[in-house]
PDBQT receptor file of N, H, CA, C and O in Angstrom, charges set to zero:
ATOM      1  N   UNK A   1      15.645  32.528  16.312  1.00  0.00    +0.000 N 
ATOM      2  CA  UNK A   1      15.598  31.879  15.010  1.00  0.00    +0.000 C 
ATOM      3  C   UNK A   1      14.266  31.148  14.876  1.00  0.00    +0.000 C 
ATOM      4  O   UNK A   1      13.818  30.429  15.769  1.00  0.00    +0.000 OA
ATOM      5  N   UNK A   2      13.619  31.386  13.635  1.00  0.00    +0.000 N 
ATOM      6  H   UNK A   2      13.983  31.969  12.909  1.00  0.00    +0.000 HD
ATOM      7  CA  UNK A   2      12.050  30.480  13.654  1.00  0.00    +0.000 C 
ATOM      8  C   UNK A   2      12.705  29.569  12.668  1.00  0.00    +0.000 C 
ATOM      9  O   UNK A   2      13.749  29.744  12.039  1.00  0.00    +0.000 OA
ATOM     10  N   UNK A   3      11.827  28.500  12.662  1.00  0.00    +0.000 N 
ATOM     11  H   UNK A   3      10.979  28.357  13.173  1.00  0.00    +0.000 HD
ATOM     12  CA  UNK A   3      11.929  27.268  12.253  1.00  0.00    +0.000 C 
ATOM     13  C   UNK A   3      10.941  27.317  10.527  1.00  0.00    +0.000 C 
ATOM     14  O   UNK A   3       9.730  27.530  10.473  1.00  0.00    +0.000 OA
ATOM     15  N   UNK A   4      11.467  27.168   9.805  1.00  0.00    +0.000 N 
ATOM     16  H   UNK A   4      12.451  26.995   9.849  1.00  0.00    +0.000 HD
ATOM     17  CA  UNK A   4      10.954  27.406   8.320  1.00  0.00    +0.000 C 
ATOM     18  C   UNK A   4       9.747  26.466   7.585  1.00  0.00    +0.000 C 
ATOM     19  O   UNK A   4       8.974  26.653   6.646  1.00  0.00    +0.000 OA
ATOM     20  N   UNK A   5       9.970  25.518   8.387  1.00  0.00    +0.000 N 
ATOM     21  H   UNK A   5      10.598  25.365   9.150  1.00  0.00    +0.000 HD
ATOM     22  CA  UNK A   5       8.984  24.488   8.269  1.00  0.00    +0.000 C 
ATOM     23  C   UNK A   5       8.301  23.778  10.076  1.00  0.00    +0.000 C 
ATOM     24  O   UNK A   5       8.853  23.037  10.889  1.00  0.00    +0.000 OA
ATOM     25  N   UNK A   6       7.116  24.353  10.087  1.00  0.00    +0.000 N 
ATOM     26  H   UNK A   6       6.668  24.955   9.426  1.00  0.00    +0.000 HD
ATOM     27  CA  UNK A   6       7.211  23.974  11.561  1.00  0.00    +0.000 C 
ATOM     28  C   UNK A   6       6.371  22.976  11.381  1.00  0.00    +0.000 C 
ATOM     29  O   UNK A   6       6.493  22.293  12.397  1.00  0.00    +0.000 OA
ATOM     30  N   UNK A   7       5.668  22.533  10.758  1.00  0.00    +0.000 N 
ATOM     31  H   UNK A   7       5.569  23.088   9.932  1.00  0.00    +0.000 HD
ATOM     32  CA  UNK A   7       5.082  21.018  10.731  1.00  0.00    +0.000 C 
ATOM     33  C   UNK A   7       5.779  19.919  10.078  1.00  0.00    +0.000 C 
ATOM     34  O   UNK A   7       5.324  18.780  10.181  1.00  0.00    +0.000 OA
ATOM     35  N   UNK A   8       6.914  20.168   9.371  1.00  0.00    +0.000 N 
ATOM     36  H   UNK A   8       7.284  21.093   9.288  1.00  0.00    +0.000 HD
ATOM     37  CA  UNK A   8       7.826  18.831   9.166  1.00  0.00    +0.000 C 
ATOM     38  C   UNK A   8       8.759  18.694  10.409  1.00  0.00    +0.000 C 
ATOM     39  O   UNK A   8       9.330  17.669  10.780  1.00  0.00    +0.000 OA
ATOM     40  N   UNK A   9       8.804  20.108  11.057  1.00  0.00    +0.000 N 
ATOM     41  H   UNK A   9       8.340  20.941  10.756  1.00  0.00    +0.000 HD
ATOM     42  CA  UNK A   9       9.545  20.111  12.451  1.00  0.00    +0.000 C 
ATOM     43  C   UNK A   9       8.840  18.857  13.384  1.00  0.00    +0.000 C 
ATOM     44  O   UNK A   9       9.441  17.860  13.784  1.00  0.00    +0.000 OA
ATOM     45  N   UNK A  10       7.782  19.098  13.554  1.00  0.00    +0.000 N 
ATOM     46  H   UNK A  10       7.294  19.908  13.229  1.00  0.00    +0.000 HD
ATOM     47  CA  UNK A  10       6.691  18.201  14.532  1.00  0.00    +0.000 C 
ATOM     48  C   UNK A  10       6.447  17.198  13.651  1.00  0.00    +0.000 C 
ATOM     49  O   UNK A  10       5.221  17.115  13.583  1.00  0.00    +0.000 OA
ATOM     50  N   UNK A  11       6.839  16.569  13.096  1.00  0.00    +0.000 N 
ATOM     51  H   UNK A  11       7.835  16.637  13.152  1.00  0.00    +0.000 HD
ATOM     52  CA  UNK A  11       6.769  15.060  12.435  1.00  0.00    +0.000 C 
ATOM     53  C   UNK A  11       8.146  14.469  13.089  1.00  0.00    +0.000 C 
ATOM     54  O   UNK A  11       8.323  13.462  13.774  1.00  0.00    +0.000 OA
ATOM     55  N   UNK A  12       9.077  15.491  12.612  1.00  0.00    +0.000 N 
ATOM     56  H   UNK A  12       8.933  16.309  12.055  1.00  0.00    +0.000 HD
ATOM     57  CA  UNK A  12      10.425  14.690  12.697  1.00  0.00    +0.000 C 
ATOM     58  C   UNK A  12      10.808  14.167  13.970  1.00  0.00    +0.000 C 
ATOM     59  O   UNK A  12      11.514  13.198  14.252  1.00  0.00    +0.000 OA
ATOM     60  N   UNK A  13       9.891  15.425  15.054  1.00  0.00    +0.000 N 
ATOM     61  H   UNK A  13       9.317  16.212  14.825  1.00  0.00    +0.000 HD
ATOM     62  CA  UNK A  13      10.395  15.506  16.610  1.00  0.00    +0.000 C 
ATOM     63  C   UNK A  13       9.593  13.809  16.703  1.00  0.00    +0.000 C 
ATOM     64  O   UNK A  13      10.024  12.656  16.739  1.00  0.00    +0.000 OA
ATOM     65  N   UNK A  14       8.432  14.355  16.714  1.00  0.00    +0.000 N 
ATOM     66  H   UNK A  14       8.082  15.291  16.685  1.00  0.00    +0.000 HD
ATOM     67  CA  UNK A  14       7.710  12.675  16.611  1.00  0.00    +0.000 C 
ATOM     68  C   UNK A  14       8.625  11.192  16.034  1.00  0.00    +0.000 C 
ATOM     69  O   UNK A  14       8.895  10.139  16.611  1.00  0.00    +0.000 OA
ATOM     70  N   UNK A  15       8.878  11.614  14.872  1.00  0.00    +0.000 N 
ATOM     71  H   UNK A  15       8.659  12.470  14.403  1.00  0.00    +0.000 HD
ATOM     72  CA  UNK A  15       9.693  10.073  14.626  1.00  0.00    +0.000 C 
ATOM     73  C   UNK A  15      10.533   9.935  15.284  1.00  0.00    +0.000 C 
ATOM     74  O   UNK A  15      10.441   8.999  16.078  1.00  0.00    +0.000 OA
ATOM     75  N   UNK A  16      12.075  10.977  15.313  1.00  0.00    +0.000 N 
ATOM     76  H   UNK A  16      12.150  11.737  14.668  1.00  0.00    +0.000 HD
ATOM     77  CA  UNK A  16      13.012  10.999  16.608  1.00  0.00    +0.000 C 
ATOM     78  C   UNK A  16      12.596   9.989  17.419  1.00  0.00    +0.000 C 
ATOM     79  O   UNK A  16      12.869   8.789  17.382  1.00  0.00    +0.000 OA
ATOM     80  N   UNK A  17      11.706  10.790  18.365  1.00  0.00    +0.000 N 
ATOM     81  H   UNK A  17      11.484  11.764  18.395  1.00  0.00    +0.000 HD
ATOM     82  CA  UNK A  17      11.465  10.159  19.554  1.00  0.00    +0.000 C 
ATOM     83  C   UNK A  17      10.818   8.716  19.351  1.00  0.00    +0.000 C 
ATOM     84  O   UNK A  17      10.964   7.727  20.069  1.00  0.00    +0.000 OA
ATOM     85  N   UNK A  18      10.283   8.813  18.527  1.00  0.00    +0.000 N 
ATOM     86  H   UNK A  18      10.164   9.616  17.944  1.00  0.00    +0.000 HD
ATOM     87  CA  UNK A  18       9.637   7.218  17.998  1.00  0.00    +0.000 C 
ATOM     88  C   UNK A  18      10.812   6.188  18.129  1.00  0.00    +0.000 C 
ATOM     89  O   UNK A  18      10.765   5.245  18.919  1.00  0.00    +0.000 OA
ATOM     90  N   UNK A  19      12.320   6.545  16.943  1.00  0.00    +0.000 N 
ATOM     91  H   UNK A  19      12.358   7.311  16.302  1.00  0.00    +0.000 HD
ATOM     92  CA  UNK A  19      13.118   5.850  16.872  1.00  0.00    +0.000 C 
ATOM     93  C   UNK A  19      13.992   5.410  17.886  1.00  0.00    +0.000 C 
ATOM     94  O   UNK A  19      14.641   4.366  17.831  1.00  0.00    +0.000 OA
ATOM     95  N   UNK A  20      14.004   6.702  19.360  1.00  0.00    +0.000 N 
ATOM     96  H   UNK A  20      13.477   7.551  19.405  1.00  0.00    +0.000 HD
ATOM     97  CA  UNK A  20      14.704   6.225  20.258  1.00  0.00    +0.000 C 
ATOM     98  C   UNK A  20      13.726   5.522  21.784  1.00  0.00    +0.000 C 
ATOM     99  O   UNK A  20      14.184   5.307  22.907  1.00  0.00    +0.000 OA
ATOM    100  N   UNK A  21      12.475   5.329  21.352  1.00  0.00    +0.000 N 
ATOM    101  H   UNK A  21      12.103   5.503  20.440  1.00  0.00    +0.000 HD
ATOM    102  CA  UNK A  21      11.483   4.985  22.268  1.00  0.00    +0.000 C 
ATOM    103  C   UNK A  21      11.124   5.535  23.068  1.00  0.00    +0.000 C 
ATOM    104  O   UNK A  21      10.715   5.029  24.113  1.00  0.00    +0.000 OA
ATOM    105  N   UNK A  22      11.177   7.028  22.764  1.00  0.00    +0.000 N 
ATOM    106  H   UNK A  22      11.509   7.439  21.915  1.00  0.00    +0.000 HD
ATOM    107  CA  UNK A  22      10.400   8.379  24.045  1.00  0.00    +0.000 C 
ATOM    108  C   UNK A  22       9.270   8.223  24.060  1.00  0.00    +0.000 C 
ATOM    109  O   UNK A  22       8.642   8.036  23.018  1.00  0.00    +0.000 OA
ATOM    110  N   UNK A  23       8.815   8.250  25.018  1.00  0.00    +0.000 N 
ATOM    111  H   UNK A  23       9.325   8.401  25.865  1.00  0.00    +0.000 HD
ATOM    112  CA  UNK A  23       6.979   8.433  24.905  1.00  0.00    +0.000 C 
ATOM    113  C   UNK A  23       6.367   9.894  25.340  1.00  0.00    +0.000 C 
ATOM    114  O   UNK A  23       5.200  10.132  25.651  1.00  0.00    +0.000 OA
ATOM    115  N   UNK A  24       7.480  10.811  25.277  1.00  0.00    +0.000 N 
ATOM    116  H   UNK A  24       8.428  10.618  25.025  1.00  0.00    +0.000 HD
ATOM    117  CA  UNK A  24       7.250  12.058  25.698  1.00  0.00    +0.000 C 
ATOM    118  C   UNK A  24       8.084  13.167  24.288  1.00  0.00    +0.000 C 
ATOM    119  O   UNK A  24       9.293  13.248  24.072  1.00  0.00    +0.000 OA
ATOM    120  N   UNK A  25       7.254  13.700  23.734  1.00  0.00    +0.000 N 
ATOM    121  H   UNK A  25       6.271  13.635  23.909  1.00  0.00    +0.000 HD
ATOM    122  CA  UNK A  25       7.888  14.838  22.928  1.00  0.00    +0.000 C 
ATOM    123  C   UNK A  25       7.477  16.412  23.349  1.00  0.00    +0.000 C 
ATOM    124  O   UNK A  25       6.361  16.622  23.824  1.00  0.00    +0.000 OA
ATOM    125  N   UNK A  26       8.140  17.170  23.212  1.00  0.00    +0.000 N 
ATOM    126  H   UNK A  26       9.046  17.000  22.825  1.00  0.00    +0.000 HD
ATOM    127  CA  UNK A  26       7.780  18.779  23.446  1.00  0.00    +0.000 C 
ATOM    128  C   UNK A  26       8.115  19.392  22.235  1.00  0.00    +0.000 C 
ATOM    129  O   UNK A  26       9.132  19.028  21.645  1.00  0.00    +0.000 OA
ATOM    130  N   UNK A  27       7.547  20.092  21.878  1.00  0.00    +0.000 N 
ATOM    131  H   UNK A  27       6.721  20.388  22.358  1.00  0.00    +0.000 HD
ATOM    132  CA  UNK A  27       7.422  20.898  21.309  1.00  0.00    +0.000 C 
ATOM    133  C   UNK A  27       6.450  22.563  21.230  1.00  0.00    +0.000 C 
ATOM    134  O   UNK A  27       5.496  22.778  21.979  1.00  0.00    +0.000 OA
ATOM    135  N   UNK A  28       6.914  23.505  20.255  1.00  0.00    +0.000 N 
ATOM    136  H   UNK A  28       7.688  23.330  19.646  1.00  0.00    +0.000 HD
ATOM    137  CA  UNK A  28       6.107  24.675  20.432  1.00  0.00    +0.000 C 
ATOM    138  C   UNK A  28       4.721  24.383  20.138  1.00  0.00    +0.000 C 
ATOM    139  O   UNK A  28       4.558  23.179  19.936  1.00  0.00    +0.000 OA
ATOM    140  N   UNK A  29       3.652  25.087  20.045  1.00  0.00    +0.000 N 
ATOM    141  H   UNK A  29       3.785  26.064  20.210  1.00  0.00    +0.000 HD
ATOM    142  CA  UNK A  29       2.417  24.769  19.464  1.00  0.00    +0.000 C 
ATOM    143  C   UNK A  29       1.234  25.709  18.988  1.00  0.00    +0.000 C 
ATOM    144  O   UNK A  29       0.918  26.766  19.535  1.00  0.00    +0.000 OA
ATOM    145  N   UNK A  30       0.692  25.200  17.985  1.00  0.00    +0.000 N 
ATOM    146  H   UNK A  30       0.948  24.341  17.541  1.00  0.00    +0.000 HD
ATOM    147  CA  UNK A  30      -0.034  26.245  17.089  1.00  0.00    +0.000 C 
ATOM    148  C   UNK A  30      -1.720  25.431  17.110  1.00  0.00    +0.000 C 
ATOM    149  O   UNK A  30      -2.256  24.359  17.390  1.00  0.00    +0.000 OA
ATOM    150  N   UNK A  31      -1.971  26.540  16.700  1.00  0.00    +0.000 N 
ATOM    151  H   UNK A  31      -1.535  27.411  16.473  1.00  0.00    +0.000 HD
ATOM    152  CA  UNK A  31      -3.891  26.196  16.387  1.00  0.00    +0.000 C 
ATOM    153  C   UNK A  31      -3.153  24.488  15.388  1.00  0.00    +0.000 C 
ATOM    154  O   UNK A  31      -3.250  23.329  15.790  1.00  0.00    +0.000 OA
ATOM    155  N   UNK A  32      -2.511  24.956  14.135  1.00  0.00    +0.000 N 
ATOM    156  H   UNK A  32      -2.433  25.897  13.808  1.00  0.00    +0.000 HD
ATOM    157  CA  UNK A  32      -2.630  23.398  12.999  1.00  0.00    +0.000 C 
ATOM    158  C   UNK A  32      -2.002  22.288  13.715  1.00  0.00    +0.000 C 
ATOM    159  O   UNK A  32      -2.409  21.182  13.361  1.00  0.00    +0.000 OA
ATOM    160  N   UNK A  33      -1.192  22.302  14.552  1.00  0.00    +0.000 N 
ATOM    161  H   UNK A  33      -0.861  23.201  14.839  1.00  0.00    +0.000 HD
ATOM    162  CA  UNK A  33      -0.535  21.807  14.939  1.00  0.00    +0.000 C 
ATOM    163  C   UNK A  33      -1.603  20.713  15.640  1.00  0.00    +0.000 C 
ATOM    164  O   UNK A  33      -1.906  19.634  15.130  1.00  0.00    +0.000 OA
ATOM    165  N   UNK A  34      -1.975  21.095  16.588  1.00  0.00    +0.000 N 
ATOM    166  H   UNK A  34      -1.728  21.972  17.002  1.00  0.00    +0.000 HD
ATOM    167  CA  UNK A  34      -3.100  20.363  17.530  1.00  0.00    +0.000 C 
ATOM    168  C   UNK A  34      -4.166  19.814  16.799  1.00  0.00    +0.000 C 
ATOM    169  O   UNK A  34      -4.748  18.821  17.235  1.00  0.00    +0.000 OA
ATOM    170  N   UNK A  35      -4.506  20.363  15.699  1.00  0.00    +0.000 N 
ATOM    171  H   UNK A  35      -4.033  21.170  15.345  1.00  0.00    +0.000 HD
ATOM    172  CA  UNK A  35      -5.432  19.749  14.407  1.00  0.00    +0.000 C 
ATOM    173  C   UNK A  35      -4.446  18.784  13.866  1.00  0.00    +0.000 C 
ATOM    174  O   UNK A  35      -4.978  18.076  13.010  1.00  0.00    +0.000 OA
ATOM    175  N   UNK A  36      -3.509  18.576  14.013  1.00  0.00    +0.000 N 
ATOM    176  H   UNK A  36      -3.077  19.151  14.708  1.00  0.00    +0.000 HD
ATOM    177  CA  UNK A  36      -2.745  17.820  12.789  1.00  0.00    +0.000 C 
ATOM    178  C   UNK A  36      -2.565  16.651  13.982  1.00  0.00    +0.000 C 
ATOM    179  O   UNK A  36      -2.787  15.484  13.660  1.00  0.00    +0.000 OA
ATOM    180  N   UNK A  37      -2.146  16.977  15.423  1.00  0.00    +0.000 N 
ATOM    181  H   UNK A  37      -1.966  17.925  15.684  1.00  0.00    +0.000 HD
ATOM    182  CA  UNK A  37      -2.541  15.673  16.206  1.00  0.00    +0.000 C 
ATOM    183  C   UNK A  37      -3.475  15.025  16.533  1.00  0.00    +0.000 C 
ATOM    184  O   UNK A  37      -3.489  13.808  16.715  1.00  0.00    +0.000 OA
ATOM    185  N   UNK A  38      -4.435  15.847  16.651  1.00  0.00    +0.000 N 
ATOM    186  H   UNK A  38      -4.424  16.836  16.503  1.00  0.00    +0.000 HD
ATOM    187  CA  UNK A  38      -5.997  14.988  16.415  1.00  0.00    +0.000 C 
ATOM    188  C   UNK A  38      -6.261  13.840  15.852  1.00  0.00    +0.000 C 
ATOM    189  O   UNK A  38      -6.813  12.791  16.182  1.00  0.00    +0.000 OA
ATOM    190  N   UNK A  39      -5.431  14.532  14.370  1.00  0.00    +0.000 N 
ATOM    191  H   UNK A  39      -4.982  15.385  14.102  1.00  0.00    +0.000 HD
ATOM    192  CA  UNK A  39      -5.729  13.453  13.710  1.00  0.00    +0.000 C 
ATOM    193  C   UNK A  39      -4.928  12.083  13.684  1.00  0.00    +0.000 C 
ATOM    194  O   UNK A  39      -5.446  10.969  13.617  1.00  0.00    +0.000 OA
ATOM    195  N   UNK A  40      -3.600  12.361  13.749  1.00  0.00    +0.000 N 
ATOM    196  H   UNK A  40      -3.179  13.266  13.804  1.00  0.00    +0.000 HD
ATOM    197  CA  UNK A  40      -2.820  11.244  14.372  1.00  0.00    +0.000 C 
ATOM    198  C   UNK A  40      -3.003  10.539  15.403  1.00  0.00    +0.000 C 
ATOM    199  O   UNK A  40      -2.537   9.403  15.493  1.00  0.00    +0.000 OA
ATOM    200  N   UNK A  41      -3.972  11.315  16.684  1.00  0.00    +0.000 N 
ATOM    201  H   UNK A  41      -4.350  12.237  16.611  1.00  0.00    +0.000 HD
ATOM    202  CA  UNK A  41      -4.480  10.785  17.554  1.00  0.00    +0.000 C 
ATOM    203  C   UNK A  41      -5.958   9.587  17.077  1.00  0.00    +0.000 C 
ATOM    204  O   UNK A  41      -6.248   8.434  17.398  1.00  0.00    +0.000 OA
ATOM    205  N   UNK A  42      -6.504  10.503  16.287  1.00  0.00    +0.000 N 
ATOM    206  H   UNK A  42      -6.269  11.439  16.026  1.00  0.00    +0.000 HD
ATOM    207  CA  UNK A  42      -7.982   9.212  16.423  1.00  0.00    +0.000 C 
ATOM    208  C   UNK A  42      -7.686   8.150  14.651  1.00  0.00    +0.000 C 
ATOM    209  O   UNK A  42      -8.500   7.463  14.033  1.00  0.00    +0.000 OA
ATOM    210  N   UNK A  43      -6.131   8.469  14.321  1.00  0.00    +0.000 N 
ATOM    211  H   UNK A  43      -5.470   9.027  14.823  1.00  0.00    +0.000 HD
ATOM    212  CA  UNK A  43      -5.973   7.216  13.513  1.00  0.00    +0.000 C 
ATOM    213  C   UNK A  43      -5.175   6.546  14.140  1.00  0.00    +0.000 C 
ATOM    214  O   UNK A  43      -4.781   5.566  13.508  1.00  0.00    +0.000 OA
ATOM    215  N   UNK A  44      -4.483   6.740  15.810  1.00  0.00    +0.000 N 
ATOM    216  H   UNK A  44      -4.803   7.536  16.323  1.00  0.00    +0.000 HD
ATOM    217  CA  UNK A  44      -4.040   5.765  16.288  1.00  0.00    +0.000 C 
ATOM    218  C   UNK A  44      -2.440   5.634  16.360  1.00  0.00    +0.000 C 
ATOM    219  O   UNK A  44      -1.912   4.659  16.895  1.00  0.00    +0.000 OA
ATOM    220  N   UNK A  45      -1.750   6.620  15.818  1.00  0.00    +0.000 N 
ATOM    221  H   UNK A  45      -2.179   7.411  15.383  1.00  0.00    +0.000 HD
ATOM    222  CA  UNK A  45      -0.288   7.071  15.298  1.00  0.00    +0.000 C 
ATOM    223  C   UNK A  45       0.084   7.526  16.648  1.00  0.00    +0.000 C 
ATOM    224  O   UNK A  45       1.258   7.186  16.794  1.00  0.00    +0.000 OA
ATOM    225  N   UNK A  46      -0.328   8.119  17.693  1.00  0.00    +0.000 N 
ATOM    226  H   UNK A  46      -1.282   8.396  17.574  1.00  0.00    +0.000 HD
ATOM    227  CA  UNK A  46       0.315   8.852  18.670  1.00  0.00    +0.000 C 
ATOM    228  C   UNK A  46      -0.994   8.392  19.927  1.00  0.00    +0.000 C 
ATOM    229  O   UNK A  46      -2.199   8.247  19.722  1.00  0.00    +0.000 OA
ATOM    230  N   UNK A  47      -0.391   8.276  20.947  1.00  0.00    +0.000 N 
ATOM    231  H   UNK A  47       0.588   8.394  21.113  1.00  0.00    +0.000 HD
ATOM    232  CA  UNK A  47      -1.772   7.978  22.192  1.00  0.00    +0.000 C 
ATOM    233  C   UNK A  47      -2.308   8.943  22.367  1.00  0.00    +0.000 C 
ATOM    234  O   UNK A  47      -3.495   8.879  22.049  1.00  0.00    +0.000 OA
ATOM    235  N   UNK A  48      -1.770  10.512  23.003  1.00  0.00    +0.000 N 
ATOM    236  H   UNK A  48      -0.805  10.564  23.260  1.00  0.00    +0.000 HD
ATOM    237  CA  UNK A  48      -2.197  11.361  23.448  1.00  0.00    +0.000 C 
ATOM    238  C   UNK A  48      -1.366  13.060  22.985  1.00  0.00    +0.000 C 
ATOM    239  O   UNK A  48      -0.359  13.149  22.283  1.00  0.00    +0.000 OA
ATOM    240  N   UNK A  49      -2.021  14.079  23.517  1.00  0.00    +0.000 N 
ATOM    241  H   UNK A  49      -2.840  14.006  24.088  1.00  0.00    +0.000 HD
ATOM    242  CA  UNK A  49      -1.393  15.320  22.898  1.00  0.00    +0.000 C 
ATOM    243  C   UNK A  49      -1.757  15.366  24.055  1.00  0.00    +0.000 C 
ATOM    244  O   UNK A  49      -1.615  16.401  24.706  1.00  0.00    +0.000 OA
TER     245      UNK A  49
């Protein structure tokens, strides 16, 4: 089964884990994907990918 939205997928996994205090998320991963943490990374939203 693919996932229909895979970048609201990787937000949500992110908040999830936000809300229960994981500091570890997994997920699948794509070229946008890693562009889209970048940027969450150097505005400070996430420590590391």
């Amino acid at each position: 089964m693919s996932i229909s939205d895979p970048i609201a997928d990787m937000l949500t996994r992110i908040r999830n884990a936000q809300a229960v205090q994981k500091t570890l998320v997994t997920m699948p991963s794509s070229k946008l994907k890693v562009a889209i943490a970048k940027v969450l990374k150097d505005e400070g939203y996430i420590d590391s990918f």
